[in-house]
N, C-alpha and C positions, 0 to 999 in steps of 0.2 A: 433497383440496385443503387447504391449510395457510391459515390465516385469518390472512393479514398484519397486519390490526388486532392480533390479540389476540397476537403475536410482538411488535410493538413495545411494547406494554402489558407484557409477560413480561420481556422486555429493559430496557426504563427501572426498570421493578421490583426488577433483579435489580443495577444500576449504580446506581439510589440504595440499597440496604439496603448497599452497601459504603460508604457515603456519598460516592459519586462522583457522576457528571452527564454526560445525555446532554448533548455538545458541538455534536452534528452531525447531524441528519435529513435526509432528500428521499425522493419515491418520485417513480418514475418508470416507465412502463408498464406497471405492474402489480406493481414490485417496490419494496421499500421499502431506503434506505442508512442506517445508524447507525452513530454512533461515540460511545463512551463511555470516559469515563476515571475511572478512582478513585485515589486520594490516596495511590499511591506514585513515589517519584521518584528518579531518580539521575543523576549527571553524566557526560556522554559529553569532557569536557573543564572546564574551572575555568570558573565563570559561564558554563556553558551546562546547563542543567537538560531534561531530557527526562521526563516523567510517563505511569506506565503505565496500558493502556485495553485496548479492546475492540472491534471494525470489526463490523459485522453485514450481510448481505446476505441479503433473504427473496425468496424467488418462492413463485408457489401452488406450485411443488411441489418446494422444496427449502430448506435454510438453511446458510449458509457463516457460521463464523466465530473469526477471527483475531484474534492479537495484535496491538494496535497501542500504536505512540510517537508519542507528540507532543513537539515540540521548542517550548518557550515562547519561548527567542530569538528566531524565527521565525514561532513558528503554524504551523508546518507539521507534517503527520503523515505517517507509514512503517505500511504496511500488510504484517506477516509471515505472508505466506500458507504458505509452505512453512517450516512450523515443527513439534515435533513435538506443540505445544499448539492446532494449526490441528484445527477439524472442518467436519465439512459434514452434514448433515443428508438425505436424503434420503426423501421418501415416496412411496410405489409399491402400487398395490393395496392390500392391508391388511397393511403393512409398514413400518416404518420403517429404513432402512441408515446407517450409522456410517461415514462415513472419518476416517481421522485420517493428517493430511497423505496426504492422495493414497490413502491404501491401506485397502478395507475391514477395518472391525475388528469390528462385529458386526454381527447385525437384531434386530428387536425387531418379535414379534408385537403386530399393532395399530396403530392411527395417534395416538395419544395424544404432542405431540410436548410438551408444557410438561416432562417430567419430564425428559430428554434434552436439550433447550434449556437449560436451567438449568444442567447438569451441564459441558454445554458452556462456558456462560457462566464456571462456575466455572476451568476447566481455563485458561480463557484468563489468566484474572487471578492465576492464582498467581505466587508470587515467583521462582518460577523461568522460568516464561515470560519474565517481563520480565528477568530477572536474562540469561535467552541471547541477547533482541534488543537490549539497549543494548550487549553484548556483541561482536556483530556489528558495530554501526553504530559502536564507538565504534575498533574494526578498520578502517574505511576513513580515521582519522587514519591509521595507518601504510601503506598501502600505493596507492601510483601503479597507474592503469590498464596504464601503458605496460609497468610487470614482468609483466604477464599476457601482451602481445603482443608479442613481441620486433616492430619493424620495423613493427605498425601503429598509423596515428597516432590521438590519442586519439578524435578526431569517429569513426573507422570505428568503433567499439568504438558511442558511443553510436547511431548509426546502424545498427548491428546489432542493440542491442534496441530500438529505436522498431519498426526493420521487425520485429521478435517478436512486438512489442504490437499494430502493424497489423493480425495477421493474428486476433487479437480483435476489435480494435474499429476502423473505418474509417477513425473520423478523426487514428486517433492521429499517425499521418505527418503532420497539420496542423502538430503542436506541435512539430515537431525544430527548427528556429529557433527559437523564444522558449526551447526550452530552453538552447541553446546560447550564448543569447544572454543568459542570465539566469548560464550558468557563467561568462563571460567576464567578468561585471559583477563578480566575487567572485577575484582571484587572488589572495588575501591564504591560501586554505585548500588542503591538501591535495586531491591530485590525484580521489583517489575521492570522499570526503566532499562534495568540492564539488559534484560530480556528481549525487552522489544529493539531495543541496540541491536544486538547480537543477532536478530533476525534482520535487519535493516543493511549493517554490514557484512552480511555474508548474498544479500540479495544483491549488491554494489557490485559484487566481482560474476555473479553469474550472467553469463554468453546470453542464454535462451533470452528474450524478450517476455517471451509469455511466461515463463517462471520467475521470474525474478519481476514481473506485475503481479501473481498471485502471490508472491513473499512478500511483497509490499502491502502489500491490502491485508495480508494476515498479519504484519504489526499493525496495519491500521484501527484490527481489530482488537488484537492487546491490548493497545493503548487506551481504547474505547473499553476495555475489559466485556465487549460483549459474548466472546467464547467462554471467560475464565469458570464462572461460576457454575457451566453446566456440561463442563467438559467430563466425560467418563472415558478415560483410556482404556486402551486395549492393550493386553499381557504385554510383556517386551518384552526381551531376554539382556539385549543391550544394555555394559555399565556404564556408568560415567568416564569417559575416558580420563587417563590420568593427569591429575593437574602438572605435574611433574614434569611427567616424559610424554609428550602431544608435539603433533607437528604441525607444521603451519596450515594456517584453512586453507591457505589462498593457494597447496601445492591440491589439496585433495578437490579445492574447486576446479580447477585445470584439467579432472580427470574428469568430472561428473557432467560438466558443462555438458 
């Protein structure tokens, strides 16, 4: 079993010696959420500053952790789970297992995990991690949803990964309104960009921990466009709410939390 205490102790330890700062904590049933950033930054557009970090996710018996962006215009953060500076941790018997993005890469006899946690920590914050996710995110200035789908309209595309994300986490079908309704508020920005905003800022105001990590990581994925091109939606009946007459997200996240 992995001693969540002493992972968040390992982790804040390892985000200040870069002279950065945990931003963000919560645990929740048993698992603890972190997000830390250290004191590198670069611009995804002219006076918008993005600074690079580090998302942490512990269970007793496992530790996930990714690149993240924070966007200071905003406050909002991008969780790059499918990156090639993504690990995951695993402990099993008297074992420890290695992914790196998705694919085991070694074990390590023993459960000893502080030395492999660190290692991690480090991979994440290098300058090349953040140098390939501002990289990404700063790719959806140029490019529209709709070049992805010929003929479908941009709601199916997000309505394609809400229903992705649902099949993690229950309530995520709650939020496709305040998302959509949080894109609409914003027609001033490119077509993807705004998108992944819009999922970004409405992940900022939601309570649950573990949802609003799974909203994160699904911009992370936007941004990466690794959903876009192979997303096939499911019927909806849902319209667009009206750009008009809509009310604010932040009253309808208050209910959903």
């Amino acid at each position: 079993m992995i001693d969540v205490d002493r992972i968040r102790a390992i982790f804040t330890e390892e985000i200040s010696g870069r002279s950065g700062n945990v931003m963000d904590e919560a645990e929740h049933q048993g698992r603890i959420f972190m997000r830390g950033v250290i004191p590198r930054t670069g611009d995804v557009r002219p006076d918008d500053k993005v600074q690079a970090g580090v998302a942490l996710k512990a269970t007793p018996t496992s530790i996930a952790l990714y690149p993240y962006v924070f966007r200071h215009v905003c406050h909002n953060g991008l969780i790059f789970a499918h990156s090639t500076e993504s690990r995951k941790l695993f402990v099993e018997a008297d074992s420890i297992f290695i992914e790196v993005d998705g694919n085991l890469e070694g074990v390590i006899s023993g459960t000893g995990i502080e030395k492999p946690l660190r290692e991690a920590v480090e991979d994440c914050c290098t300058a090349e991690a953040f140098k390939a996710s501002t990289h990404k995110f700063r790719q959806c200035l140029m490019i529209s949803p709709l070049r992805l789908h010929q003929g479908n309209p941009l709601t199916r595309i997000l309505y394609g990964s809400v229903n992705k994300l649902g099949t993690y986490h229950k309530l995520a079908k709650a939020y496709l309104s305040p998302i959509m309704e949080e894109y609409l508020a914003h027609n001033d920005e490119p077509g993807m960009f705004r998108m992944v905003n819009a999922v970004t800022a409405v992940a900022r105001e939601v309570r649950n921990p573990a949802l609003k990590w799974n909203l994160e990581c699904m911009a992370g994925e936007m941004a990466m466009l690794r959903n876009m091109p192979m997303i096939e939606p499911k019927p909806y009946r849902a319209d667009l709410p009206n750009e008009k007459a809509r009310e604010p997200v932040t009253s309808q996240i208050a209910v959903l939390s």
